[in-house]
LUMDREN-499974 format. One record per residue (C-alpha): residue number from 0; residue in one letter; x, y, z. Coordinates in Angstrom, 3 decimals, padded with zeros to 6 digits. Layout:
REM residues N
PT|NUM|a|X|Y|Z $
...
REM end
This chain:
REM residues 237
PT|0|x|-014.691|018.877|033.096 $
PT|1|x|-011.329|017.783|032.392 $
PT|2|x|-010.634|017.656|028.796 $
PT|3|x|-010.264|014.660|026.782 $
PT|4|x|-007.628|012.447|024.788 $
PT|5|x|-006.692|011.892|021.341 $
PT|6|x|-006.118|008.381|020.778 $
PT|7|x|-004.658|006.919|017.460 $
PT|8|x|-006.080|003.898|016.460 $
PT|9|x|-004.486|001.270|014.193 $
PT|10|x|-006.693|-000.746|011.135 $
PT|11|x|-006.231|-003.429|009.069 $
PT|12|x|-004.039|-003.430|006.414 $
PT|13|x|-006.922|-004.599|004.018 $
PT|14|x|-009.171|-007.587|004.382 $
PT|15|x|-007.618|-009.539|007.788 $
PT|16|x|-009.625|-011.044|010.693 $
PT|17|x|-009.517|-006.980|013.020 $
PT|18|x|-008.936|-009.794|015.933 $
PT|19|x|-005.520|-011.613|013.755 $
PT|20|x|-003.612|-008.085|013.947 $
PT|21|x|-005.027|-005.887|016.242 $
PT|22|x|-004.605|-006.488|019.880 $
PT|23|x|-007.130|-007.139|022.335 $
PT|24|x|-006.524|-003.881|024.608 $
PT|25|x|-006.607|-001.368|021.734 $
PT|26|x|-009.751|-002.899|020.371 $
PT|27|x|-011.408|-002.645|023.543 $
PT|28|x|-010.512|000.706|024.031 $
PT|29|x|-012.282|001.301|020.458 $
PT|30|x|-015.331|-000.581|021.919 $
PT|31|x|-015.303|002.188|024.305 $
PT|32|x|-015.375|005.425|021.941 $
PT|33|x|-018.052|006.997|021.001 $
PT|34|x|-016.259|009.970|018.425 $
PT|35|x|-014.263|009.043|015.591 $
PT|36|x|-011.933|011.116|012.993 $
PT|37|x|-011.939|009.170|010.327 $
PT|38|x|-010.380|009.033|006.848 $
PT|39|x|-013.166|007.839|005.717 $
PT|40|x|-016.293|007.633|007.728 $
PT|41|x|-017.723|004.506|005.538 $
PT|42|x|-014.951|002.199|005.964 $
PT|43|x|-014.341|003.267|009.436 $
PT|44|x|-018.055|002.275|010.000 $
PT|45|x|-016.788|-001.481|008.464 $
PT|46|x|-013.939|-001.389|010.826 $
PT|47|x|-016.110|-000.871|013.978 $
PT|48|x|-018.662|-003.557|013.465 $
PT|49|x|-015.905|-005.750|012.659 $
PT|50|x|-014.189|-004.681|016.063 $
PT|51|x|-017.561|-005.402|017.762 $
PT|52|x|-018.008|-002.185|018.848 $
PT|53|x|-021.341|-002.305|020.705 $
PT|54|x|-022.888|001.016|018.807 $
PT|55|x|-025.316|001.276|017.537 $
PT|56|x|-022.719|002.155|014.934 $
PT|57|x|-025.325|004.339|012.678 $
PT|58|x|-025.806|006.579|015.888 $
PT|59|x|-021.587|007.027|016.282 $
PT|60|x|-020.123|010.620|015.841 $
PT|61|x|-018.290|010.047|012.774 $
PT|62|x|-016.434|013.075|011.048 $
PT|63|x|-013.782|013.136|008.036 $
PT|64|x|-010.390|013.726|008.339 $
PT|65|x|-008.569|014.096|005.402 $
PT|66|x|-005.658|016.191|004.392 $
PT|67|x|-008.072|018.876|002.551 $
PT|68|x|-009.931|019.493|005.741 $
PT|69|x|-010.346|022.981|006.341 $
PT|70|x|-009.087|024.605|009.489 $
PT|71|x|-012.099|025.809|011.089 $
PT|72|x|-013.448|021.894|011.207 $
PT|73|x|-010.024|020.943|012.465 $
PT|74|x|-010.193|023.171|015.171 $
PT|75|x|-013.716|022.191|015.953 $
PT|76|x|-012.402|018.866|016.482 $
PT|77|x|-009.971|020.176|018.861 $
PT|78|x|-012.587|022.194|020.883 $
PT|79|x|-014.370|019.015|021.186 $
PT|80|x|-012.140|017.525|023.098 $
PT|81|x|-011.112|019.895|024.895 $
PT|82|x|-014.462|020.208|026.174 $
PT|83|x|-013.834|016.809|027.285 $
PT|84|x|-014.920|014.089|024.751 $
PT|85|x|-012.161|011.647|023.872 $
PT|86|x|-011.777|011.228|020.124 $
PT|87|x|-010.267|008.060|018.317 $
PT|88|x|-008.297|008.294|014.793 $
PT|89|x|-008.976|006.474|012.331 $
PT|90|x|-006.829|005.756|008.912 $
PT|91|x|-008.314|003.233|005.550 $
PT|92|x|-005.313|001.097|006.592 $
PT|93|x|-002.434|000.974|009.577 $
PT|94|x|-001.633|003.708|011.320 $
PT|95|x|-003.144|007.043|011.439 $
PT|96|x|-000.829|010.051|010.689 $
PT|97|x|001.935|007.822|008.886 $
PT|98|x|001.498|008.235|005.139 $
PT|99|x|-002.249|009.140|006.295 $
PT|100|x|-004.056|011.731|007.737 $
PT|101|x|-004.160|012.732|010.868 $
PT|102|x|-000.125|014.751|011.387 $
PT|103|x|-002.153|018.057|011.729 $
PT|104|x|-004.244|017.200|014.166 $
PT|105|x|-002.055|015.828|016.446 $
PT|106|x|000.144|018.894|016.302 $
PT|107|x|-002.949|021.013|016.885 $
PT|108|x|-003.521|019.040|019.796 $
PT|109|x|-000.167|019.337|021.398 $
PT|110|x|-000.143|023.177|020.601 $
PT|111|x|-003.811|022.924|022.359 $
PT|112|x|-002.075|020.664|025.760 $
PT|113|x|-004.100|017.949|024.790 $
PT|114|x|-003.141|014.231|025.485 $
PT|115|x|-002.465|012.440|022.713 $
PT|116|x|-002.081|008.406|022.772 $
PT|117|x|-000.771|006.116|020.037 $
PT|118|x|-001.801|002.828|020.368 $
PT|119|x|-000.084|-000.198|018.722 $
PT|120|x|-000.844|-002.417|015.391 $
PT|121|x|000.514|-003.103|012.048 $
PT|122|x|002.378|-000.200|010.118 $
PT|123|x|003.163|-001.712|006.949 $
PT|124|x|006.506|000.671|006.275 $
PT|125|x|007.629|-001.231|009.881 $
PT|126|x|006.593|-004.606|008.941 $
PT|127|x|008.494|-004.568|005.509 $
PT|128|x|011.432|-002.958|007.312 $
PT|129|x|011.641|-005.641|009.642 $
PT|130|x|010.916|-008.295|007.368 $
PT|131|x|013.734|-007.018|004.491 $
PT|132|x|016.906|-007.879|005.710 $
PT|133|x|018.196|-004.367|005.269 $
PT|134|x|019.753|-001.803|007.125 $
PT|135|x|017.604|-001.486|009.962 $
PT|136|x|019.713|001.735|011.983 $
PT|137|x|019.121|004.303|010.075 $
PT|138|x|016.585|004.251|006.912 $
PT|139|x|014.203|006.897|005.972 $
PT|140|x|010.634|007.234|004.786 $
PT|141|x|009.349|009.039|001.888 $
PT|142|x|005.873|008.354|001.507 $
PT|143|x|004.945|008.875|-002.252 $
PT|144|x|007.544|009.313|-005.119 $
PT|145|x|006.343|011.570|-008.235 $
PT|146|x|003.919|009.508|-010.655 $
PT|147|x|005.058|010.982|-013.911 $
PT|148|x|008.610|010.778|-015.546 $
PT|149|x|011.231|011.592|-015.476 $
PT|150|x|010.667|012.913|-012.278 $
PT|151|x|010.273|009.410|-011.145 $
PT|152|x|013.305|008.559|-011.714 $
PT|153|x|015.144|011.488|-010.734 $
PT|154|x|013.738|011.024|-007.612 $
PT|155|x|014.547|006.868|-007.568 $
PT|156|x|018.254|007.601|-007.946 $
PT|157|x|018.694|010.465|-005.479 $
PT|158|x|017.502|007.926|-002.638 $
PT|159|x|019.461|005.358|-003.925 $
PT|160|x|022.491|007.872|-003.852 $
PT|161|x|021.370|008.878|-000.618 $
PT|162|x|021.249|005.167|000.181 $
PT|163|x|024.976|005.102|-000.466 $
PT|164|x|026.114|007.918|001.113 $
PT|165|x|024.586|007.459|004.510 $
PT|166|x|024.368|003.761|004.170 $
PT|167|x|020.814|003.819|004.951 $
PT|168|x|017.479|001.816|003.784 $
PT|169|x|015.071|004.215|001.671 $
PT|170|x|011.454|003.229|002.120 $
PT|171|x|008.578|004.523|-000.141 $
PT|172|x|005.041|003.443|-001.227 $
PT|173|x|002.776|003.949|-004.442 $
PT|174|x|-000.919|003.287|-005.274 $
PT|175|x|-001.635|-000.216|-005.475 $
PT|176|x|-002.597|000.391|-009.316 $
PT|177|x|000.271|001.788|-010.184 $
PT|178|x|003.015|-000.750|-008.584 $
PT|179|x|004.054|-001.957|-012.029 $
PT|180|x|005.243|001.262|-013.286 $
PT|181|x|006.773|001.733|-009.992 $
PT|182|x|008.893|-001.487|-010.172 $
PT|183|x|009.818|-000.908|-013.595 $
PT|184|x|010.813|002.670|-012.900 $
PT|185|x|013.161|000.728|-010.379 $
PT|186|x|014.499|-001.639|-012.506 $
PT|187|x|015.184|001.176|-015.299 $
PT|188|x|016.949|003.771|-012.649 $
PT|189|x|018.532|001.685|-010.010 $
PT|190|x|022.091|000.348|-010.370 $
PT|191|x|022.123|-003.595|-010.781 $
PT|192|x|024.060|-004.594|-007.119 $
PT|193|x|020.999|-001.989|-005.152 $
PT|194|x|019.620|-004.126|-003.211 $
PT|195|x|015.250|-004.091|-003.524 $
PT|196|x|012.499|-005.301|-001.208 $
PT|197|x|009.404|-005.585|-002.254 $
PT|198|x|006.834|-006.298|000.553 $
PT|199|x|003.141|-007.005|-000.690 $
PT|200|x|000.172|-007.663|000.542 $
PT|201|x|001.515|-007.166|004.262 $
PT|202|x|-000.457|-009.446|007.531 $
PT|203|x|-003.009|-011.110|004.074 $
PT|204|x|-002.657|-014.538|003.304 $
PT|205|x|-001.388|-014.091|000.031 $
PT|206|x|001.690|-011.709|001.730 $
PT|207|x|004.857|-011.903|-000.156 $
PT|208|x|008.054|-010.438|000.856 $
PT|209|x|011.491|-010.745|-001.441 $
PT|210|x|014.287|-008.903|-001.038 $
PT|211|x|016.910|-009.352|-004.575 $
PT|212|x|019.315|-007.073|-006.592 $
PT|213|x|017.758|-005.400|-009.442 $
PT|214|x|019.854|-007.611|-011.153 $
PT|215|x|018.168|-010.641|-009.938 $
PT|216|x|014.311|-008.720|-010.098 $
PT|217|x|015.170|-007.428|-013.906 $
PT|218|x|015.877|-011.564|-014.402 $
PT|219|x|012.101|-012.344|-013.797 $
PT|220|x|008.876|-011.502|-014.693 $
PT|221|x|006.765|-010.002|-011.286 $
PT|222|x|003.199|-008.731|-011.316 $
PT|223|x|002.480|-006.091|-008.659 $
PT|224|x|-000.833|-004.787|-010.290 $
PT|225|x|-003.995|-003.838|-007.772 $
PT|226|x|-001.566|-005.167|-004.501 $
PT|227|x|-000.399|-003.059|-001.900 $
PT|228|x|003.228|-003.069|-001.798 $
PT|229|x|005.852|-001.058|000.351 $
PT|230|x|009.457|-000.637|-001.434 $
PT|231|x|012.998|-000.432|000.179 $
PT|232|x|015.827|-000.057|-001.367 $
PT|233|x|019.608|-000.005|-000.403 $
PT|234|x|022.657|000.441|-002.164 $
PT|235|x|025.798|-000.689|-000.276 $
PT|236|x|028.843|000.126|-003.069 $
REM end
């Protein structure tokens, strides 16, 4: 039996009509799975009824991927296909493997000559990049920042020094909950011409995008509380 594929599947980036952002093809080839790596099994179970997967969902192969999960189950996963079942990825929100789990697998199952297939829909670091009016030729991605000062801010104006030098847009995210402390980490580290986007609530109705100086943000009063929000920063002189 010839062995299977990998295929990474993209989610919502919170509560959106599945049929508004993902396409057509890649939710029909989710109809069509039957084995799932998911971050989390219970949400991915939302995500496939809402896809209209034909199930019955309860009686799905549905195992957890998360970045704690031991080897020997991670290699089980690979065997699996190998033996020839095709296995779809699934994130809480976007795209598996970015910011998410799911990296190690996929190497595992290029080491292994597995195919692996990643299929499009919304990545929120993309979306705010696109949507910020930066520089959009070279930027980098750095996933988390440290929670607790000062490393935060240490770590705020290296980027924003590394900004300068390689004239390049420096995209990170935090926990919804603590988005506040991010921005006013920002506002307390940054110089006041860097240029900050601040990209909420990405593909939702109440999205907001705004792209300022820290000048300009430290000028007004903005609540980022409980809503998912991507940061980019850029510091030209």
């Amino acid at each position: 039996m010839p062995a299977g594929t990998i295929w990474l599947l993209p989610t919502t980036l919170g509560g959106t009509d599945v049929a508004a952002v993902i396409p057509e093809s890649v939710l029909v080839r989710v109809r069509q799975l039957r084995y799932f790596l998911a971050e989390e099994p219970k949400s991915a179970r939302a995500f496939l009824k809402l896809s209209g997967h034909p199930g019955p969902i309860s009686q799905l192969r549905i195992e957890r991927l998360g970045n704690d999960t031991p080897a020997a189950e991670l290699a089980a996963m690979i065997d699996a296909v190998r033996g020839g079942v095709d296995a779809g990825v699934l994130s809480e929100a976007g795209c598996p493997g970015v910011a998410d789990p799911g990296a190690t697998l996929v190497l595992l199952a290029h080491q292994a000559g597995l195919r692996v297939v990643p299929l499009p829909g919304p990545s929120s670091p993309i979306l705010a990049l696109m949507a910020s009016g930066l520089e959009t030729q070279r930027f980098s991605f750095h996933g988390y920042l440290p929670i607790k000062q000062p490393a935060r801010s240490r770590a705020i104006r290296a980027l924003e020094e590394q900004s300068l030098a390689a004239r390049a847009t420096q995209i990170f995210i935090e926990t919804p909950y603590r988005n506040q402390a991010m921005l006013n980490a920002l506002l307390g580290a940054c110089h006041a011409e860097t240029l900050l986007c601040v990209a909420c609530d990405l593909t939702l109705p109440t999205e907001e995008i705004a792209t300022r100086t820290i000048r300009a943000w430290r000028a007004q009063t903005t609540h980022l509380d409980k809503r998912p929000c991507v940061f980019l920063l850029l510091r030209k002189r």
